[in-house]
N, C-alpha and C positions, 0 to 999 in steps of 0.2 A: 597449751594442751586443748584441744576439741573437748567442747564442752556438752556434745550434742551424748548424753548418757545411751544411747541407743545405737550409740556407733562401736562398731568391734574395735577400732583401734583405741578410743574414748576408754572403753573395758581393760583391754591388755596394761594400760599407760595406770589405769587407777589400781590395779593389781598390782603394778611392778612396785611403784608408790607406797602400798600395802605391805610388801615384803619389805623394803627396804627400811620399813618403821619397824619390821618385826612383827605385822598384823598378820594375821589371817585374808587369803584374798576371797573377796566378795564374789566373782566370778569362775564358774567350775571350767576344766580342759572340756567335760562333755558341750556344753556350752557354746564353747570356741569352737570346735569342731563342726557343732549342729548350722551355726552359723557362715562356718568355710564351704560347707557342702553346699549350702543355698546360693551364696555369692556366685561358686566355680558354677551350677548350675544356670545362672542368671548368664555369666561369661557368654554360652555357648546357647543360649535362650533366641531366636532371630524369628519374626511372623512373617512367614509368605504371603506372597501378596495375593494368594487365591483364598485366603480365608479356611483353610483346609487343614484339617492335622493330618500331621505324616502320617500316623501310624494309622489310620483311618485309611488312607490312600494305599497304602501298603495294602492290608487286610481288604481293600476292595477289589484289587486286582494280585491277590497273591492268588499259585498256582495251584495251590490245594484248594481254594474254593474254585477254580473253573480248571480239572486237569480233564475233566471228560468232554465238554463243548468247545463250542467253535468261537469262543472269546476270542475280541482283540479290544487294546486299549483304546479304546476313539473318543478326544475331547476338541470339536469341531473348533475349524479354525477357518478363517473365512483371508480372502489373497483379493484388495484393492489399491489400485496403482504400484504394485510392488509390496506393500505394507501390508506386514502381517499380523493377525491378530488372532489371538485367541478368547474362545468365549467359555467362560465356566462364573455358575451362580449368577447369573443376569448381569454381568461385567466384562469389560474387553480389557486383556489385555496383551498391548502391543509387543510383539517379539522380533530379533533379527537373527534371518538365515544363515547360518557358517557352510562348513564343505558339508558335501555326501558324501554319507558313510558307504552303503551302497543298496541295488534298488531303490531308489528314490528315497533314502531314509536320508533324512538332515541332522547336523547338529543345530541346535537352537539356544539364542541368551535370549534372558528375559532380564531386565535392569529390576534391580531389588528396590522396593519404592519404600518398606515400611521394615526399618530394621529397629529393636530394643535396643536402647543403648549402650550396655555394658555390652554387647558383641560389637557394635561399630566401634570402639571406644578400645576394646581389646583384640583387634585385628585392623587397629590402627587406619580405616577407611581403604583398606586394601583393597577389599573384594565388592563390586557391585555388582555385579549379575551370576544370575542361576542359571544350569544347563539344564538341558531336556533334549528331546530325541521329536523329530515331526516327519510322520508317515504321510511324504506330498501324495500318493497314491488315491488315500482314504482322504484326505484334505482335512487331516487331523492330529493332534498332538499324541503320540502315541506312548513316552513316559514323562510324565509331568517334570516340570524344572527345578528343584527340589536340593540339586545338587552343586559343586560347586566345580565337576568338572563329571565327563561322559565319554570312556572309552567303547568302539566298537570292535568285536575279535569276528570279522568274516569267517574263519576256518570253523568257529564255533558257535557262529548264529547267538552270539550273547553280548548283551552290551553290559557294561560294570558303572556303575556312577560315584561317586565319591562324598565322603561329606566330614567336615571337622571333626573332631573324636571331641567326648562329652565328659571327657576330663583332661587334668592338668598335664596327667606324666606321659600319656599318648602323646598328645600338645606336642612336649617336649619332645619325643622321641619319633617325630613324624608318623604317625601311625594313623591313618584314615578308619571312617566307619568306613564299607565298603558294600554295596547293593549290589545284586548281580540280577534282569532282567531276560528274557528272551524274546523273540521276535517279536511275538504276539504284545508283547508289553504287561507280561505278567511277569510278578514279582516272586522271585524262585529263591532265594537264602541273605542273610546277612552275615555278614563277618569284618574282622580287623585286620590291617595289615596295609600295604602297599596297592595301589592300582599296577596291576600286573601289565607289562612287558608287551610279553608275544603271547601267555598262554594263562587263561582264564584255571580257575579253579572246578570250573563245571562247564559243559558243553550239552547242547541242543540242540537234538536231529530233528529237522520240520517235517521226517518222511513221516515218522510215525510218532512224534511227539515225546519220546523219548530223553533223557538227563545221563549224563554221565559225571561220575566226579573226579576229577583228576589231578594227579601228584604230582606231575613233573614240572618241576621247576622253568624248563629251559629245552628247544631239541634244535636241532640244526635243519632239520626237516618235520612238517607236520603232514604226516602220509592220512589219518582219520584221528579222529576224538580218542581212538583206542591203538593206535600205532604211533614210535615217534622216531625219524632218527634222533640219535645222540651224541656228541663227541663223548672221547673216553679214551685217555691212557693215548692220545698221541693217536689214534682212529674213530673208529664208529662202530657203534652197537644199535641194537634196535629195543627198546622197551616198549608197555603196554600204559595203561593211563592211569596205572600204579605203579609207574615207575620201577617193573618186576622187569627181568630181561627174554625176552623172545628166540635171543638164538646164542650160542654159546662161542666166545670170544670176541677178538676187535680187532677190527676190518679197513683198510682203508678207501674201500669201495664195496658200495652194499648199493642192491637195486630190487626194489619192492616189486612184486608183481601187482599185475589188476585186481586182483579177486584179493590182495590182499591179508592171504595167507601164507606165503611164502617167499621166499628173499635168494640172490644170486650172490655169492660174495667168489672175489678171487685170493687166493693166498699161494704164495710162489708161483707155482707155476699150474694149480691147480682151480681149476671154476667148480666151484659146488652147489647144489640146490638145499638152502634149508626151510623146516616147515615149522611151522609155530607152535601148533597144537602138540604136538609131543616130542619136539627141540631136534629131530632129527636133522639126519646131514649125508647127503650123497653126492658123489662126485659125477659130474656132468660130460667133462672133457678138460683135455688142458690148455693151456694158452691162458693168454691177459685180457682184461673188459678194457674197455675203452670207455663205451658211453651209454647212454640209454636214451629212445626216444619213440613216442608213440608204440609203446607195449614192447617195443623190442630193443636188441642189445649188442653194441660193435663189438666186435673179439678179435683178435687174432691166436695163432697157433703158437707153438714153438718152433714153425717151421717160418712164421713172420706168413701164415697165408690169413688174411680174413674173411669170417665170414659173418653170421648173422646168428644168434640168441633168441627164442622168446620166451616167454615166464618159463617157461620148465625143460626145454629142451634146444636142440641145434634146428633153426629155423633154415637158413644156406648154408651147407658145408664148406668151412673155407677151403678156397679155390683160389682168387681174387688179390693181388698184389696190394689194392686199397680199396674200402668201402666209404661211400659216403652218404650223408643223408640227402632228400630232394624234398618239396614242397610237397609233394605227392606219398603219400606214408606206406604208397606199395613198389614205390621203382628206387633204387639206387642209383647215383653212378656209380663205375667200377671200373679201377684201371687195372694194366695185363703189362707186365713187363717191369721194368727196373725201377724202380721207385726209392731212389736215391736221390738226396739231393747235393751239389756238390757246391764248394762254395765258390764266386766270381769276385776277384779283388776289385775289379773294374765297374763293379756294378753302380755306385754313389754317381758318378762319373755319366757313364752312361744312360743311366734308367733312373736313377732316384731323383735328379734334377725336374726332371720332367714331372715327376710325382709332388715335389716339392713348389715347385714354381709358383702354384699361385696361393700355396697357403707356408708364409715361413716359420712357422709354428711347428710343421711336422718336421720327420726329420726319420730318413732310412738309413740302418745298417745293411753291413754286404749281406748283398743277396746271394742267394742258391740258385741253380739251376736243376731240372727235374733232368733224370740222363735219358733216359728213353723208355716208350710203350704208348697203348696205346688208349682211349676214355671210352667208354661205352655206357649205354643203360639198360637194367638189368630190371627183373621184379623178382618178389620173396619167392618166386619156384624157381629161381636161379636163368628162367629164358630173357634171351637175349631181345632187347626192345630196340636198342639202337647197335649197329655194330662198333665192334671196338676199329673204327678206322681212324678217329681224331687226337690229335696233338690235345684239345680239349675242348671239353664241354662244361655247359649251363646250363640253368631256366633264365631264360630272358622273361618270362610270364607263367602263367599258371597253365598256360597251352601253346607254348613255342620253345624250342629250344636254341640257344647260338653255339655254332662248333666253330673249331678253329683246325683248320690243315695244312701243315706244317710250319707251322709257327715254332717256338722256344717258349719254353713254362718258366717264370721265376718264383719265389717266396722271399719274401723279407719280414724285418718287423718297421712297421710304422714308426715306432718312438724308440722306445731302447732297450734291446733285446737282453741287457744285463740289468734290468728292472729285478731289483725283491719283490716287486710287488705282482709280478705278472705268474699266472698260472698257465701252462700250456695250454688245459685243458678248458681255460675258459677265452684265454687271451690270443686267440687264434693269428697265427701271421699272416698276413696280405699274401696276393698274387698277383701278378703281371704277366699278360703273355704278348710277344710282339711279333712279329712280321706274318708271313702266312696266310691263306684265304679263309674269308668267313662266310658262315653259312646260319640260316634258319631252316631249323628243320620244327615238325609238327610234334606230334607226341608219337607217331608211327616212325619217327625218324627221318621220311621224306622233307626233300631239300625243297622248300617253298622259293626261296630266293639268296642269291647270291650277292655281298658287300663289300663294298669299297669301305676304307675307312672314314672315310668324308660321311657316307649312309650309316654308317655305324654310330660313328659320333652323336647323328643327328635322331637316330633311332633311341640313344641313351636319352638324349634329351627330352622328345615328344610321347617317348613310349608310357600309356598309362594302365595302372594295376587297380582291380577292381578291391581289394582290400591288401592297399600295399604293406602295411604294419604285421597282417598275419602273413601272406606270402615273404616277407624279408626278415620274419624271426622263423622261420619253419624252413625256407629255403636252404640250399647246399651253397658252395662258395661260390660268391663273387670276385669279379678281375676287374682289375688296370686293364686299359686294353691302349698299346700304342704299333 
């Protein structure tokens, strides 16, 4: 038995001893208890190595002491040969850079140099280093390292920090303190629970300084701090940042307007405009949404004509066999005529070879053929930019286009058109068009020069785009071209 009388287990063991004579125990439960509280206390006890109490740090830069001036956290940090350092209380101490969060915001470890024992001892030399947040901007550590890990939520301008919980059954039950920060590096609430996901608990607008508190768990889209989609029941709904509902029923296609008061949803064969503020609902036209981009919206009719949507009304009345988007957010193309596609048993054969050849990884199902009409480009007042004369068209660039006359259109799918996993709507199929002559035209449609395919080829290869990444996610479809 530990003979050392000042030790709790030394006490428990001379008690138990005591009962089992029939004595009275020398030692109360109050005692025992007063004692567990300081131990679980010491547990979770650990000195930063800035010398600093938290709760000091906290209180220096919480939000209620600076919600009216132009506070930001700034604890100078000085950048030689790569090596970072931070200076606070006439001490450096060295730190390393991780990824950016964004604008110039880093995550930062600091190695923990001075831990109490009973926390090394009881997290088993897990954890060596603190997180923090360093604003390269100001060339300064903008929330001190304090934590043991640092999420940043962009949508909501808040970073969360984490830190062990200050008792046992938290411990247990994975449950974090949880700090939640904003840009500036003031300190805005504490609470328990989880490092959240995708969506903070509170949100922070830098326009006007503003806090929002919010309850949703979870959205499939985050439109603002105060709008969200949400799945629900097999569709989607729209709630608010109390998770209350904005429009009544579940949609399996909802598209938010700009101003953010109102939403487009389809149901059978009906499009309707609904508005937030007092849940209303009217009917716009009929036909199907397709898609939504740059403030406007594909539709077709019931008659299969499309046209064009914008937040609240018919932007081009469908006319239009097919609509498509272009790099340019005021022209479409637009094709006229049959837009069926029919299937080609022979296609693998013919045409997917060639696609396949130099990479054996891919692999085409049978292709379609387009049956006939003709491509054009078009802007939101419905006038004609390019005439509908070509088999088809492109953006080769952000100011030329390539046509093709009388050529054959095909579609397929790249991999495997009987994928689970593929969505039409996102999983677009390829295109090939073959034989026929090629043309560059301008943005007025005039024909600059005329292609062989040998100049084509070589055009694919040398042609270069001034911001290729935004022009090839904005852009309309690209082809196979043999």
């Amino acid at each position: 038995m530990n003979n050392d009388k000042t030790n709790p287990e030394f006490k428990k063991e001379h008690n138990f001893i005591r009962s089992y004579l029939g004595k009275d125990p020398l030692y109360s439960d109050e005692e025992f208890q007063e004692e567990e509280k300081a131990k679980r206390e010491k547990w979770f006890d650990y000195k930063f190595i800035l010398d600093l109490d938290f709760n000091e740090y906290l209180k220096s830069v919480s939000v209620e002491n600076h919600r009216t001036d132009d506070f930001c956290a700034m604890y100078p940090v000085t950048v030689k040969d790569d090596l970072h350092t931070l200076h606070c209380k006439n001490k450096e101490h060295p730190f390393s850079v991780l990824w950016e969060y964004a604008d110039l915001m880093y995550l930062v470890n600091f190695d923990i140099n001075r831990v109490s024992r009973p926390y090394d001892e009881f997290f088993a030399n897990t954890y060596h280093h603190l997180a923090g947040v360093m604003d390269s901007k100001n060339k300064s550590i903008l929330i001190l390292p304090f934590f043991n890990e640092v999420r940043y939520y962009p949508d909501f301008n808040i970073f969360c920090g984490s830190m062990f919980p200050d008792n046992e059954e938290d411990m247990n039950n994975y449950v974090r303190r949880l700090f939640y920060f904003d840009t500036k590096g003031r300190f805005i609430k504490e609470e328990k629970g989880h490092l959240p996901n995708h969506i903070p608990t509170i949100g922070f607008n830098e326009k006007n300084s503003s806090f929002t508190e919010i309850s949703v768990p979870y959205a499939e889209k985050i439109h603002s701090h105060t709008l969200y989609t949400i799945e629900k029941e097999g569709g989607f709904t729209l709630t608010n940042h109390r998770n209350e509902p904005l429009i009544d029923g579940i949609y399996q296609k909802i598209f938010v307007n700009d101003s953010l008061d109102s939403a487009i949803t389809p149901h059978e064969n009906d499009i309707s405009l609904h508005f937030f503020t007092d849940k209303t609902k009217i009917k716009v036209t009929e036909g199907q949404l397709v898609d939504q981009k740059n403030s406007f919206i594909r539709f077709f009719d019931v008659q299969k004509k499309w046209g064009i949507l914008n937040n609240q009304s018919i932007e081009i009345v469908p006319g239009y066999d097919y609509l498509d988007w272009t790099y340019d957010k005021t022209r479409l193309r637009a094709f006229k005529g049959d837009f069926t596609w029919t299937y080609i048993e022979n296609f693998t054969e013919l045409i997917g070879t060639k696609i396949t050849a130099d990479n054996p990884d891919l692999y085409t199902s049978h292709g379609k053929k387009l049956e006939s009409g003709k491509w054009g480009i078009i802007n939101l007042q419905s006038e004609i930019l390019i005439p509908f004369e070509y088999e088809w068209i492109e953006e080769l660039n952000e100011n030329l286009y390539l046509a093709n006359k009388n050529g054959e259109v095909y579609r397929f799918d790249l991999y495997n058109e009987y994928s689970e996993w593929k969505k039409p709507e996102v999983h677009y199929d390829e295109h090939v068009i073959t034989g026929g002559e090629w043309y560059i035209l301008d943005l007025q449609g005039e024909i600059q020069k005329k292609l062989s395919i040998e100049e084509l080829q070589e055009l694919y290869r040398s042609n270069s785009i001034e911001d290729s990444e935004t022009f090839y996610k904005n852009c309309g479809v690209q082809s196979y071209i043999f």
